[in-house]
N, CA and C atoms as a LAMMPS dump frame, in Angstrom:
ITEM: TIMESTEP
0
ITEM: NUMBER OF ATOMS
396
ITEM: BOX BOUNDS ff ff ff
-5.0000000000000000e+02 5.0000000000000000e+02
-5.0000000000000000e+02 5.0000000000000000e+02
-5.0000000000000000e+02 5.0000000000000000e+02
ITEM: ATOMS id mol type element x y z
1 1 1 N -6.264 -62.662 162.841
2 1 2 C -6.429 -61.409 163.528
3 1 3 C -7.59 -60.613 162.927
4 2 1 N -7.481 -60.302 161.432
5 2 2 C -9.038 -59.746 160.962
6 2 3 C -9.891 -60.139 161.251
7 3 1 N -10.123 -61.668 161.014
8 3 2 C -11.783 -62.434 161.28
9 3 3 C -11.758 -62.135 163.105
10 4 1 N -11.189 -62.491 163.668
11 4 2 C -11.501 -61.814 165.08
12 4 3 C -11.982 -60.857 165.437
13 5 1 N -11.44 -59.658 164.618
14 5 2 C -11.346 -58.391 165.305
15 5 3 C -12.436 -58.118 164.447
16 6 1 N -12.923 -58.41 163.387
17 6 2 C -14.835 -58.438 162.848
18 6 3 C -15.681 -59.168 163.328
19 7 1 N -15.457 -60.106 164.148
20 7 2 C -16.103 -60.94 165.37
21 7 3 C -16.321 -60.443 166.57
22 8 1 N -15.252 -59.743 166.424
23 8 2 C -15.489 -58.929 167.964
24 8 3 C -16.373 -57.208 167.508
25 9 1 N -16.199 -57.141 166.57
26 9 2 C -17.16 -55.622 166.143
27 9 3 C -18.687 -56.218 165.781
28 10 1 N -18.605 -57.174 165.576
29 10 2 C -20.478 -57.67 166.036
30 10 3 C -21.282 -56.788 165.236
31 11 1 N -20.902 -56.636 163.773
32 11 2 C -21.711 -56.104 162.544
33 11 3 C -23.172 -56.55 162.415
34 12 1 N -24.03 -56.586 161.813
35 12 2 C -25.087 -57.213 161.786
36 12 3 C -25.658 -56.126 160.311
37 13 1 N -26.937 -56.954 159.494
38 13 2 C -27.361 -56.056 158.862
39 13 3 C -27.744 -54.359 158.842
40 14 1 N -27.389 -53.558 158.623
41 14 2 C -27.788 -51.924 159.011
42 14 3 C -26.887 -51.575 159.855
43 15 1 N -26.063 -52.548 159.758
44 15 2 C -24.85 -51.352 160.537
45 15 3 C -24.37 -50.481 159.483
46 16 1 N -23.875 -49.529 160.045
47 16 2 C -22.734 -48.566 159.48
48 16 3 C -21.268 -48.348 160.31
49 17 1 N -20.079 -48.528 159.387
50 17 2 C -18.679 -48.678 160.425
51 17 3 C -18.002 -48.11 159.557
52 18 1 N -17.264 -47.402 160.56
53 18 2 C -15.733 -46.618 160.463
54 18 3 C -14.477 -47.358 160.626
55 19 1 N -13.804 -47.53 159.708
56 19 2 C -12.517 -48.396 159.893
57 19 3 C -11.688 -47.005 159.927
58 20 1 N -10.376 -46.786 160.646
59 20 2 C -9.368 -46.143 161.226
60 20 3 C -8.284 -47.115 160.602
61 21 1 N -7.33 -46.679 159.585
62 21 2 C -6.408 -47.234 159.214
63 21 3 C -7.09 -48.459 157.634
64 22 1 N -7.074 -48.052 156.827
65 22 2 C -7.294 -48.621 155.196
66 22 3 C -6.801 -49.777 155.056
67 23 1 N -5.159 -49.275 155.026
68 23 2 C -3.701 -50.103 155.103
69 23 3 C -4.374 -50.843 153.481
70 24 1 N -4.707 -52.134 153.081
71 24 2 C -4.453 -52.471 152.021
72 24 3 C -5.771 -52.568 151.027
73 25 1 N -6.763 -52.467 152.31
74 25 2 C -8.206 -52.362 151.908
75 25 3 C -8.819 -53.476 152.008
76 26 1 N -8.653 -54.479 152.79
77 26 2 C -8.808 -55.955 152.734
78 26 3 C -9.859 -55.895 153.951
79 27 1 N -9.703 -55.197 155.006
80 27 2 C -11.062 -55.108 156.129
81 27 3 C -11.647 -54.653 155.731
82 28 1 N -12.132 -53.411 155.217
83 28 2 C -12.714 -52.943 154.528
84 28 3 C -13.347 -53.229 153.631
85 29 1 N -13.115 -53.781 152.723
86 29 2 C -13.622 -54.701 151.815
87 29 3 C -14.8 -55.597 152.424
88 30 1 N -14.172 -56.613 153.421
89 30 2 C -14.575 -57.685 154.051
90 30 3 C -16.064 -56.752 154.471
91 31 1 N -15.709 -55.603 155.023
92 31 2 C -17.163 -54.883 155.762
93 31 3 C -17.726 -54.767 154.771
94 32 1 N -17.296 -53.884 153.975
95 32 2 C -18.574 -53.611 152.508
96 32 3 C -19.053 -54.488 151.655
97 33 1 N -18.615 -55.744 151.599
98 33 2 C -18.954 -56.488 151.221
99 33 3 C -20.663 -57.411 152.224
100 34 1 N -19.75 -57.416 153.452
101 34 2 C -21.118 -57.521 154.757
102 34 3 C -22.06 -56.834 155.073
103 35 1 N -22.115 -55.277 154.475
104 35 2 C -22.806 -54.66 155.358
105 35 3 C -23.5 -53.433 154.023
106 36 1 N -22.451 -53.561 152.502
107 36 2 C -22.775 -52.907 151.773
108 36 3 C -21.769 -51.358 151.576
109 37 1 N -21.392 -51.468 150.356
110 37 2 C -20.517 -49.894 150.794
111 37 3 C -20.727 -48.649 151.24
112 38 1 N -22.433 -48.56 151.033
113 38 2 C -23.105 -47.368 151.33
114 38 3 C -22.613 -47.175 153.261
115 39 1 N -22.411 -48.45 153.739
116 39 2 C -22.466 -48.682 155.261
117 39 3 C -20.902 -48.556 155.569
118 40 1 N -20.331 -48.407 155.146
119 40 2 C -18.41 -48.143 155.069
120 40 3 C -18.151 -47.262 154.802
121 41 1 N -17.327 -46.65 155.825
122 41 2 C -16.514 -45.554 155.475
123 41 3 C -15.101 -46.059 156.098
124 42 1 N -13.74 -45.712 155.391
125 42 2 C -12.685 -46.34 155.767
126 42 3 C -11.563 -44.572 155.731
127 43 1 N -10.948 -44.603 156.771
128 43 2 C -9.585 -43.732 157.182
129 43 3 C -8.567 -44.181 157.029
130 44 1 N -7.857 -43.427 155.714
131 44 2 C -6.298 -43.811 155.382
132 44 3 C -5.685 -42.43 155.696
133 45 1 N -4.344 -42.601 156.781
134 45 2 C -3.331 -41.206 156.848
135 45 3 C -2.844 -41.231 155.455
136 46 1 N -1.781 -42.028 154.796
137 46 2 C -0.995 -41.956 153.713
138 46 3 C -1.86 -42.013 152.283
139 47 1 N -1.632 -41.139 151.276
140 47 2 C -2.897 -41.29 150.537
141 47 3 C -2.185 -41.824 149.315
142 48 1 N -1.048 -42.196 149.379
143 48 2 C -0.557 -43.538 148.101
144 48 3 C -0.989 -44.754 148.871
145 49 1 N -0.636 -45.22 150.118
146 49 2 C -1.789 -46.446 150.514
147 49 3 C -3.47 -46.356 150.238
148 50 1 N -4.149 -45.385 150.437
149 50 2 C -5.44 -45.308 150.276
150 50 3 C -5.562 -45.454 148.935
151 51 1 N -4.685 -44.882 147.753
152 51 2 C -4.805 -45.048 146.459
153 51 3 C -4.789 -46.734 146.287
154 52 1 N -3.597 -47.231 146.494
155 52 2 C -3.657 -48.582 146.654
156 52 3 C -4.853 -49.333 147.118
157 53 1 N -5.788 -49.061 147.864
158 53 2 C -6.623 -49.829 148.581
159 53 3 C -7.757 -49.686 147.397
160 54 1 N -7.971 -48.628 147.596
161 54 2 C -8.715 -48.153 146.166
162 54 3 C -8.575 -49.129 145.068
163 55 1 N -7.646 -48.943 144.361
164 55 2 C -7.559 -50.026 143.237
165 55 3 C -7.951 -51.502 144.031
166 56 1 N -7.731 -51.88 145.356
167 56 2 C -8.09 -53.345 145.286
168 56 3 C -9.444 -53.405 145.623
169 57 1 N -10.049 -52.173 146.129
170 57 2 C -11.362 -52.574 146.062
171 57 3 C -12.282 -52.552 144.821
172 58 1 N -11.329 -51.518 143.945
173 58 2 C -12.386 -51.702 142.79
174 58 3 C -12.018 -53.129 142.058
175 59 1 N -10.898 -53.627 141.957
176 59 2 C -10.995 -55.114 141.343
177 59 3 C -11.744 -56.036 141.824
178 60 1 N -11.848 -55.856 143.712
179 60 2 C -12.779 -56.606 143.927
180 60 3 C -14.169 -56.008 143.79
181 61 1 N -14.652 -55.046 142.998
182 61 2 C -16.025 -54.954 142.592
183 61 3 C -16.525 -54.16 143.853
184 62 1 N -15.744 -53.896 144.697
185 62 2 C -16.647 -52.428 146.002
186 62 3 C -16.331 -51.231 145.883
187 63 1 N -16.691 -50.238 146.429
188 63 2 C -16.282 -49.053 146.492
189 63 3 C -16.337 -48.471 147.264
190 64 1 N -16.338 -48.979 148.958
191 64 2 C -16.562 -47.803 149.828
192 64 3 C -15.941 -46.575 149.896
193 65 1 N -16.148 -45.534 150.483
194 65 2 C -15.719 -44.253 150.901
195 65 3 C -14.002 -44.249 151.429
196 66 1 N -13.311 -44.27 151.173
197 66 2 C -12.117 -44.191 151.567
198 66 3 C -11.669 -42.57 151.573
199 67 1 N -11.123 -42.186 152.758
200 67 2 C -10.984 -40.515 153.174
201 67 3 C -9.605 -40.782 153.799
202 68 1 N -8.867 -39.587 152.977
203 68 2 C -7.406 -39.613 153.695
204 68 3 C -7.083 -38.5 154.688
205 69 1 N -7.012 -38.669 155.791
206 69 2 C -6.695 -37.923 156.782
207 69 3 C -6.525 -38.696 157.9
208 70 1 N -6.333 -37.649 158.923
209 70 2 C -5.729 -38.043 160.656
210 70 3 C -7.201 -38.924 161.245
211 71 1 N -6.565 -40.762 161.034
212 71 2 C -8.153 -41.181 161.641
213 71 3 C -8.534 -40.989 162.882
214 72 1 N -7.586 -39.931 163.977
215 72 2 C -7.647 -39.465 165.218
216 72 3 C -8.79 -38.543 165.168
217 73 1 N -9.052 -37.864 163.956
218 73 2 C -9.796 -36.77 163.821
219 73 3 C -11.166 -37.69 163.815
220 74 1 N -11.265 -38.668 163.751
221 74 2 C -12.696 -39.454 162.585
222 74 3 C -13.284 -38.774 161.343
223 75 1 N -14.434 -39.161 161.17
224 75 2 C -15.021 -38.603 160.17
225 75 3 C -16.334 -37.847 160.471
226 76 1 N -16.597 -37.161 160.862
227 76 2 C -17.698 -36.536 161.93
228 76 3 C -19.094 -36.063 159.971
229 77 1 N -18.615 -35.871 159.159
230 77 2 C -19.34 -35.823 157.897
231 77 3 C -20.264 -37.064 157.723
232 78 1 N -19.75 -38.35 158.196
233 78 2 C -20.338 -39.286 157.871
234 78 3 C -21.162 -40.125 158.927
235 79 1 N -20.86 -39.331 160.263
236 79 2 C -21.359 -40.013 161.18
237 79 3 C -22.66 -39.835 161.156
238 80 1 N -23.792 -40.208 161.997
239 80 2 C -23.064 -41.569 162.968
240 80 3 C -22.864 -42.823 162.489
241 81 1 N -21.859 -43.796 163.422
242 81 2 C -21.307 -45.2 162.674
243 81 3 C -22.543 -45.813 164.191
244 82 1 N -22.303 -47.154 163.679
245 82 2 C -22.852 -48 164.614
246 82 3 C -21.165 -48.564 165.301
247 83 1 N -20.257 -48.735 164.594
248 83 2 C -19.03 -49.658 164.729
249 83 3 C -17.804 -48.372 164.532
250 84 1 N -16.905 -47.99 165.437
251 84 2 C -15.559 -47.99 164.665
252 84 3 C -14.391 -48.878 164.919
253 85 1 N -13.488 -48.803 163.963
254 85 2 C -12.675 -50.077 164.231
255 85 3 C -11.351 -49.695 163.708
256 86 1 N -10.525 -49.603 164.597
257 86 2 C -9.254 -49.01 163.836
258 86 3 C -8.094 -50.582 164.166
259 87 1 N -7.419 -50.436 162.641
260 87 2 C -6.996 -51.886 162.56
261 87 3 C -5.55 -50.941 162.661
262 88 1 N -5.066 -49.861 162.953
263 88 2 C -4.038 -49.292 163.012
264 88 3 C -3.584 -49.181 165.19
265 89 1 N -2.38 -49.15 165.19
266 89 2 C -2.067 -49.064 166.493
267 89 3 C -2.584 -47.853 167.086
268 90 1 N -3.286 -47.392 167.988
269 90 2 C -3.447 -46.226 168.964
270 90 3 C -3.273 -46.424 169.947
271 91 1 N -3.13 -45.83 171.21
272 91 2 C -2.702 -45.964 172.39
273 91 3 C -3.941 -45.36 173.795
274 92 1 N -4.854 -44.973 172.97
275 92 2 C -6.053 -44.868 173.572
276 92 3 C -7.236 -44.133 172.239
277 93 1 N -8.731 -44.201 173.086
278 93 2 C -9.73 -43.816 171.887
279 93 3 C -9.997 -42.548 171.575
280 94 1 N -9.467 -41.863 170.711
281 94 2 C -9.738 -40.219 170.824
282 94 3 C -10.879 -39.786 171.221
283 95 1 N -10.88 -38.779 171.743
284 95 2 C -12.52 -37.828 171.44
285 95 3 C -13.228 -37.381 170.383
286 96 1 N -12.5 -37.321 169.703
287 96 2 C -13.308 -36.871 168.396
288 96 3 C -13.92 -38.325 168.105
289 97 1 N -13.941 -39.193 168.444
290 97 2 C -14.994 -40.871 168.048
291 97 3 C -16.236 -40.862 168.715
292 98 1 N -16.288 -39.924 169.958
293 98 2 C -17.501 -40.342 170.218
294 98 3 C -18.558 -39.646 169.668
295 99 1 N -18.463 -38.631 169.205
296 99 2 C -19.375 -38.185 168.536
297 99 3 C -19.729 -38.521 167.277
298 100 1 N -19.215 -39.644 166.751
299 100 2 C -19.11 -40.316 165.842
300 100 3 C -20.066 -41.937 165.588
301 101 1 N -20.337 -42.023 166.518
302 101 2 C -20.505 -43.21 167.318
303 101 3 C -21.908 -42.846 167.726
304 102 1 N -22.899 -43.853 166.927
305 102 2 C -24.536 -43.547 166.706
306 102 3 C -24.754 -43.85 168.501
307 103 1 N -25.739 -42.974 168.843
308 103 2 C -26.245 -43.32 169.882
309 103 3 C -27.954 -44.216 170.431
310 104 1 N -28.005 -44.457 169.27
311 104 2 C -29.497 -45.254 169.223
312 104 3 C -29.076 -46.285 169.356
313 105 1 N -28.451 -47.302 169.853
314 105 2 C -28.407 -48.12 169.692
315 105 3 C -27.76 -48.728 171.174
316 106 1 N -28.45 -50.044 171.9
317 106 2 C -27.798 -50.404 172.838
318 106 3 C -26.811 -49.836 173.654
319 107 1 N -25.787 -50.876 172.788
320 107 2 C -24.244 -50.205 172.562
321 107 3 C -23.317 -50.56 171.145
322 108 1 N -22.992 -49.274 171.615
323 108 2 C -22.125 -48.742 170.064
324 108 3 C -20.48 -49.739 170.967
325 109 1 N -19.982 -50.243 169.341
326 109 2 C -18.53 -50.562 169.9
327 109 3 C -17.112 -50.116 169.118
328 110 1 N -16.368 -49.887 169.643
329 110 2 C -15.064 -49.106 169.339
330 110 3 C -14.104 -50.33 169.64
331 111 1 N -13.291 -50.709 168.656
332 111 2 C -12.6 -51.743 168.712
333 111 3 C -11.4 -51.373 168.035
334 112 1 N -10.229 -51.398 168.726
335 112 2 C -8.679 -50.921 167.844
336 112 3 C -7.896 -52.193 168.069
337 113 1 N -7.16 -51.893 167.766
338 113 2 C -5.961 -53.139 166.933
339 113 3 C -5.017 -53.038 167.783
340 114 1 N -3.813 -54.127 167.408
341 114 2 C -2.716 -54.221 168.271
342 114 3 C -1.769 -53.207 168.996
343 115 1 N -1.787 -52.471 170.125
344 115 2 C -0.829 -51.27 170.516
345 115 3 C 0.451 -51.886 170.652
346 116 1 N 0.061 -53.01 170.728
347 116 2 C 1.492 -54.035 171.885
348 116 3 C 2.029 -54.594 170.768
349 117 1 N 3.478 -55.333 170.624
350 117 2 C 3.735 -56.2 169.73
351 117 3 C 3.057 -57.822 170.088
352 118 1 N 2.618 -57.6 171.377
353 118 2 C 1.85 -59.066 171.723
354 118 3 C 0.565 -59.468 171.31
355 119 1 N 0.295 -57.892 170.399
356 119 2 C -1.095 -58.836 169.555
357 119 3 C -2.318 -58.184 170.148
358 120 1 N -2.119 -58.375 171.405
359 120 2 C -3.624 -57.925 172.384
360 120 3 C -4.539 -56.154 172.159
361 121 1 N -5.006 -56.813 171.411
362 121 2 C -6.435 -55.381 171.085
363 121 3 C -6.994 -55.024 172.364
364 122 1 N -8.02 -54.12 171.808
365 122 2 C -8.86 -53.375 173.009
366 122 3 C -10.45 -53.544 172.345
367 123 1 N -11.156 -53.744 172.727
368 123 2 C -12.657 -53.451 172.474
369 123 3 C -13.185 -52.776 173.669
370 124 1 N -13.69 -51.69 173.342
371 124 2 C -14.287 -50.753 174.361
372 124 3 C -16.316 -50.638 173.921
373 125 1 N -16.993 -50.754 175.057
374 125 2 C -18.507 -50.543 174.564
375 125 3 C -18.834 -49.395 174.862
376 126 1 N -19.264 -48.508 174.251
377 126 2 C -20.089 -47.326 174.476
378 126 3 C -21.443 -47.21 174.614
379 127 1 N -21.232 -46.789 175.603
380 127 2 C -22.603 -46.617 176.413
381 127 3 C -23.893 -45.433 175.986
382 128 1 N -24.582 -45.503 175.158
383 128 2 C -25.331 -44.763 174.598
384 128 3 C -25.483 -43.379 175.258
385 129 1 N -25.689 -42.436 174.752
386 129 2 C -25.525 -40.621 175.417
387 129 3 C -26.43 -40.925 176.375
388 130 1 N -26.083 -40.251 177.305
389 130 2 C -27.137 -40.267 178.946
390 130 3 C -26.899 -41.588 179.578
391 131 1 N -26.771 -42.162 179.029
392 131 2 C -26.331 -43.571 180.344
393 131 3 C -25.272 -43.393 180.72
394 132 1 N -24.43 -42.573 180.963
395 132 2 C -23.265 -42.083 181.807
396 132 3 C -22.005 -42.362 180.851
């Protein structure tokens, strides 16, 4: 399910991505490790999980940005992302993401995680400001 759902966010060098949901720090990782930590920023609600993630990223030698709050809110401080990616359940893409969500670029993609217990994600493309 991770390697997919980073297959389907279509990273490439110079991206920058927002992960929505920390949880153990293991996607996260995987990005900053791909893309560099300067290019990661990761959203934990619970901030004894984010502590947790924390410690595993520093054993594994990264350090991205990990911020504890509502990842409904995003992170509008750090934007713009090229990628966000919430590996946590939502039930649609807030508003507060799109402004979050670099607009130079093609298309920006927003990719969330399982709502269903059947597994099935969402990848949504955003259509750069002014192209409707």
């Amino acid at each position: 399910m991770v390697f997919s759902m980073l297959a389907d966010l279509g990273v490439e060098d110079g991206t920058r991505a927002l992960e929505i949901g920390t949880g153990t720090g293991w996607n996260s990782a995987l990005l900053a490790h791909r893309l560099g930590v300067e290019n990661v920023v990761s959203i934990e609600f619970d901030a004894e999980i984010a502590k947790g993630a924390r410690e595993n990223h520093r054993e594994a030698g990264l350090s991205p940005l990990v911020a504890v709050r509502d990842g409904r809110l995003g992170h509008p401080e750090g934007a713009p992302f090229d990628r966000v990616q919430a590996t946590c359940s939502i039930g649609e893409v807030p508003r507060a993401w799109a402004p979050a969500v670099s607009r130079t670029t093609p298309t920006s993609r927003a990719r969330h995680g399982p709502p269903t217990a059947t597994g099935a994600g969402r990848l949504c493309l955003l259509p750069p400001s002014g192209a409707g």
